[in-house]
N, C-alpha and C positions, 0 to 999 in steps of 0.2 A: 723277573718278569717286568715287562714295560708296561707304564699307567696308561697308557692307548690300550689296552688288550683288557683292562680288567673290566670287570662288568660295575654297574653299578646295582647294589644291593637294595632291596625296594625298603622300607620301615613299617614294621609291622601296625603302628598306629595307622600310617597312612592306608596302610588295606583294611584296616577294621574303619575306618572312618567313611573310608568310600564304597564301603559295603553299607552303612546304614545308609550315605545318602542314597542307594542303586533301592534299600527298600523301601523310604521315607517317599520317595520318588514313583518306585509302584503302590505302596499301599495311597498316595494321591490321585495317582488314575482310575485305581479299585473305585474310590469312595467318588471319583468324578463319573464313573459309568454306573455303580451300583448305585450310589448315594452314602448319604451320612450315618447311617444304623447302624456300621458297624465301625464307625470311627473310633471308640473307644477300644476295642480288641487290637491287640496287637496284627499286622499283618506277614502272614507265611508267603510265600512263595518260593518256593523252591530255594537255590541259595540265594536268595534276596533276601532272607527270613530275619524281622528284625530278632537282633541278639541282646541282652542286657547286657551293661556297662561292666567292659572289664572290673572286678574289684583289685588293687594293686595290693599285694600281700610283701609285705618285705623278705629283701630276698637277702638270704643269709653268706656270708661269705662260705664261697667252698675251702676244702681243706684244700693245702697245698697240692696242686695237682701238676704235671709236666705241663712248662708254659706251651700252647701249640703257636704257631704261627699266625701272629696277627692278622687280618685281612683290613687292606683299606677301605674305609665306608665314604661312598660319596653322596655327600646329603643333595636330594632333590628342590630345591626351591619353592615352598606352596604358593599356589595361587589362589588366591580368592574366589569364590562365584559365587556369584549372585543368585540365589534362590527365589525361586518362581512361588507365585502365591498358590497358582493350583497349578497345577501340569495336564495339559490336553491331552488324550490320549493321540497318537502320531498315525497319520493315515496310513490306510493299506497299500502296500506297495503294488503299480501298475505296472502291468508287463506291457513293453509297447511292441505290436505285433512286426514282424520283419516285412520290410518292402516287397522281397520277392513275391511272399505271400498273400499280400494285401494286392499287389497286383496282380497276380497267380487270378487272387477272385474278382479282382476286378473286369479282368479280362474273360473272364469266364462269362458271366454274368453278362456283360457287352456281347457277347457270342451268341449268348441265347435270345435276345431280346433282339438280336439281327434276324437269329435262323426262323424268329415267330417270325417276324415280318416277311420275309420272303415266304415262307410257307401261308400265309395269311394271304399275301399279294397272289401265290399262282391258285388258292381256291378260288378268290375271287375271280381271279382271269377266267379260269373254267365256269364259274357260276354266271358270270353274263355271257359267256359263249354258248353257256347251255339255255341261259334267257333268249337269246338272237336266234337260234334254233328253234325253239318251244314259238318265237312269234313267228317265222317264215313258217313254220308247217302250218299255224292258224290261218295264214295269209290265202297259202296253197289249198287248204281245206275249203278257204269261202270262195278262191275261184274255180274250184270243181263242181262245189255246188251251183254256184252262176252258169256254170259250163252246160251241168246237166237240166240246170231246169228252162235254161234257152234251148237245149234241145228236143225238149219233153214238147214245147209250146212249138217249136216248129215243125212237129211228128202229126203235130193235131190236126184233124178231118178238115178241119175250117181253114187253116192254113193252106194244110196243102192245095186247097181249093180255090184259094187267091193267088197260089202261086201257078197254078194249071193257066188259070185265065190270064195273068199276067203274060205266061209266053204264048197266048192264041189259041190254046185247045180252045176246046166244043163239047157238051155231051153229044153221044151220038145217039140216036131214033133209037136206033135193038140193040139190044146189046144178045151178045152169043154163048154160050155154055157150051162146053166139049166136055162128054161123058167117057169114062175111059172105062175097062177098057174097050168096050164094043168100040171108040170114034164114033160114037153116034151124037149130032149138034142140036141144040135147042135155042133157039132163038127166044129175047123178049124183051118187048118196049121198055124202053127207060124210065125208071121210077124214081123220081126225086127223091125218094126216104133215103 
């Protein structure tokens, strides 16, 4: 087998070490959200749970066993990091909402706020058409009434009585009475009353 193909095998210290730091790391955020009371307990979570110190026990030689097949181990390089004095807890992730959508409502919104307006705009049309009507009928009301009461005033006794003389009448002397049905006439002088 070619050494391009083999994998590199992880070292077990290295996953026990970066398991305590994954817990050291949340029991810091615990104790930054909850506070310090429980700083002395050990902190669980789930597998982040801190573990005590491998103890190394000597390991005894095995009895001669069939040699199996060596496997190449390729050591990973550590790197250093710097450890943070307290760790903030990391904000919550925001969903940023998709274009389509955000215009979807934007335009929506823009629609409705057009359709009031026009609907706003033709009540109003009708409410002063219905004002311009409401005042021509008042208009039409007071010259009926001017109408009628010019004509009341020229119906009247005394009127008509300035209008007779005006075109040249006359009382006359008798005035004559026809009694029906007989036709029988009565005659009688003119009485101012």
């Amino acid at each position: 087998m070619s050494d391009q193909y083999r994998r590199a095998q992880a070292d077990p210290e290295e996953i026990i070490k970066a398991a305590r730091r994954r817990a050291r790391a949340a029991s810091s955020r615990r104790r930054s959200l909850v506070g310090d009371a429980e700083a002395a307990a050990p902190a669980f979570d789930g597998n982040l749970a801190m573990q005590p110190a491998p103890v190394e026990t000597p390991v005894e030689a095995p009895a001669e066993a069939p040699a199996a097949p060596q496997r190449e181990t390729v050591v990973i390089p550590r790197t250093k990091t710097a450890e943070r004095p307290s760790a903030k807890p990391a904000p919550e992730p925001v969903e940023v909402p998709r274009p389509a959508f955000v215009g979807g409502i934007v335009g929506l919104v823009v629609a409705g706020i057009v359709g009031l307006l026009l609907l706003n705009t033709v009540i109003n049309e009708d409410a002063y058409h219905l004002q311009e009507l409401r005042t021509q009928a008042d208009e039409l009301d007071q010259t009926e009434q001017a109408l009628a009461d010019e004509l009341t005033n020229l119906n009247s006794p005394n009127n008509l009585e300035a209008e007779a003389v005006r075109f040249g009448m006359v009382h006359p002397e008798k005035v004559t009475f026809l009694y029906l049905p007989g036709g029988e006439t009565v005659e009688v002088p003119w009485n101012e009353e």
